[in-house]
C-alpha positions in Angstrom: -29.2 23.8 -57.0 -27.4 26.9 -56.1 -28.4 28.2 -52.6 -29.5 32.2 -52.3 -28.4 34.2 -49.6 -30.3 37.6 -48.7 -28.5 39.6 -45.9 -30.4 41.3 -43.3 -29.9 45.0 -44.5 -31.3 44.0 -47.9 -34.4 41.9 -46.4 -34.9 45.0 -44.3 -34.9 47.2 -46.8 -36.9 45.0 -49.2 -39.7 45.3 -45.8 -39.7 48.9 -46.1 -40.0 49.3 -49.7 -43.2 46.8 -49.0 -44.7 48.8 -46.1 -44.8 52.0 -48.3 -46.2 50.2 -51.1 -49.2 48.7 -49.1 -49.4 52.2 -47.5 -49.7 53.9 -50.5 -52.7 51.0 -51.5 -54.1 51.5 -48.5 -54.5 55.0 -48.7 -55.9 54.8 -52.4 -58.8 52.3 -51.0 -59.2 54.3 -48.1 -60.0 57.5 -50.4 -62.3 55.4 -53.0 -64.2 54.0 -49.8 -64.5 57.9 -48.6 -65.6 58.4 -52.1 -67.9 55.9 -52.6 -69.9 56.9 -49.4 -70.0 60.8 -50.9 -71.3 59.4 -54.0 -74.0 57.4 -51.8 -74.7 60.5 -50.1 -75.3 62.2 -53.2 -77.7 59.5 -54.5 -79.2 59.8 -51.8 -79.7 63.6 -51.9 -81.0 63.7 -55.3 -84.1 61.5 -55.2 -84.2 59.3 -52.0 -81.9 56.3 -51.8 -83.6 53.3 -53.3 -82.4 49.2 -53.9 -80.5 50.0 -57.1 -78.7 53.2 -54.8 -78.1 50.3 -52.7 -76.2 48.2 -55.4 -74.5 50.5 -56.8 -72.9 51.5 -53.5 -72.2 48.0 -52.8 -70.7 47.8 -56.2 -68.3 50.9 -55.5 -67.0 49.6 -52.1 -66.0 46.4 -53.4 -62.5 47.1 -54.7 -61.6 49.3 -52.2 -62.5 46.1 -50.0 -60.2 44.0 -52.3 -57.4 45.8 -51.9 -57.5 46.0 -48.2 -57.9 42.2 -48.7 -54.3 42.1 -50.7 -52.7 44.9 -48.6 -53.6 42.4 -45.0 -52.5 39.1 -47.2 -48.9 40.9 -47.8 -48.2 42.5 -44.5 -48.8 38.7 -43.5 -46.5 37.8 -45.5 -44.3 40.6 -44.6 -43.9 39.7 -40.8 -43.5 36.0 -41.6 -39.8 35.7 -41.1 -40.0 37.7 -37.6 -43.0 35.1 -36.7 -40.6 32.2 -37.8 -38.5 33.5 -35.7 -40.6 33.1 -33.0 -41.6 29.7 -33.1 -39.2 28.0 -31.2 -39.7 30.1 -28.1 -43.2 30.2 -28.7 -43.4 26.0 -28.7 -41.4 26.1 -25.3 -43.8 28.7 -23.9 -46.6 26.3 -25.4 -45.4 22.6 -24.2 -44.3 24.6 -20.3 -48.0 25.7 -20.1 -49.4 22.3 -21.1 -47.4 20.3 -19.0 -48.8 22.6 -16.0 -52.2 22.5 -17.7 -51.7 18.5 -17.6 -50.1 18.0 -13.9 -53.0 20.3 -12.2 -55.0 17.6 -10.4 -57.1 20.2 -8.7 -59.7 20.4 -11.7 -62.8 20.6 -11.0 -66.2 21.7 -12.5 -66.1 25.5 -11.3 -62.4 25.8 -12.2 -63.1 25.1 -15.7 -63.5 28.4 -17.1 -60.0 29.3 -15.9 -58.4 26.1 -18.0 -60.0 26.6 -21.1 -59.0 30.4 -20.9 -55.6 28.9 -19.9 -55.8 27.1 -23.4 -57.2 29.9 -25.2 -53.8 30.9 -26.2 -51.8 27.9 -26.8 -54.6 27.2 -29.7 -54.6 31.0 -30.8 -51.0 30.7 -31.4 -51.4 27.1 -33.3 -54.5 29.6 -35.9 -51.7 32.3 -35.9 -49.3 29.4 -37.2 -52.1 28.0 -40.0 -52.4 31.7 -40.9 -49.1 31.5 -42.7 -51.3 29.5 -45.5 -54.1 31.9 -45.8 -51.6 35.0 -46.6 -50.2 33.0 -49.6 -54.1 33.1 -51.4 -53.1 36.7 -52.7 -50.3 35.6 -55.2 -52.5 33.3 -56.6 -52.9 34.5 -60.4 -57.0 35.1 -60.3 -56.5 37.0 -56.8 -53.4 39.4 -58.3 -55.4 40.0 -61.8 -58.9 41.6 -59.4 -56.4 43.3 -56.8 -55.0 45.2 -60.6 -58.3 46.3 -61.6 -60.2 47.2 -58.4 -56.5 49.4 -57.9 -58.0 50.5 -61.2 -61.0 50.7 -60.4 -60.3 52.6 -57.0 -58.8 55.3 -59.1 -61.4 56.1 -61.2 -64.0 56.3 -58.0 -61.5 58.5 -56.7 -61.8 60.8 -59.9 -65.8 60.1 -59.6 -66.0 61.1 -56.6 -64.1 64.3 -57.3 -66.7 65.0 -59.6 -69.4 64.4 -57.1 -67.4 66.8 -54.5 -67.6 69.4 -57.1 -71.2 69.0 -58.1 -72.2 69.1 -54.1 -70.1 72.0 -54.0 -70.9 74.1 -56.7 -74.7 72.6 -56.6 
């Protein structure tokens, strides 16, 4: 199997290209959720804002909540190599603070507070670790075919809610 090599100035600028992509998909849901919420405001101005208002609004704030879903999932994935990185120092760091953790024989009931915050972050940094897992969920083929049509979708409550800018304008 052939190996691939990728050099730094080509990773980095694969990075950027990413970050303005999420950018730009985080400012489309951004502007359908700002949408959404002046279409709610005009339901809400026309007759009173009842269950169905309700469901409806829900309804337009879920795909701008997907894609701030994906955009999370692949800035994970994004910063994995630099958290790779990071690992072996991290472990040190990690085994250091246990093996003073373990050799305090000074604990006692009112100092136990302090040790479990003392343990707080070695096990945050083990959950940072198992997060690697949970960013690969957006590539899976179900995940990537909603993330396409609530982009979709958060276009056309952007033109919607143009509409609804103009009628409370003009109206």
């Amino acid at each position: 199997m052939p190996r691939l090599t990728v050099s730094t100035a080509q990773l980095a600028s694969l990075e950027s290209t990413i970050r303005g992509f999420v950018r730009a998909l985080r400012r489309l849901a951004l502007a359908a959720a700002a949408f959404a919420a002046l279409i709610a405001l005009l339901l809400r101005r026309d007759g009173g804002f009842d269950g169905a208002d309700a469901v409806l609004t829900l309804l337009l704030l879920t795909p701008p909540a997907i894609v701030f879903f994906f955009t999370r999932g692949v800035l994970e994935l994004v910063s994995l190599p630099g958290r790779l990185q990071r690992v072996p120092r991290e472990s040190q760091e990690q085994i250091a603070e246990l093996t003073r953790i373990a050799g305090d024989r000074t604990t006692r009931a009112r100092s136990a507070p302090f040790l479990l915050w003392r343990l707080r972050g070695t096990a945050g940094s083990l959950r940072d670790m198992a997060g690697i897992a949970y960013s690969y969920r957006v590539f899976t083929p179900a995940f990537l075919t909603a993330t396409a049509l609530s982009a979709l979708a958060c276009v056309a409550i952007v033109g919607a809610g143009l509409i609804a800018l103009l009628v409370v304008v003009l109206g």
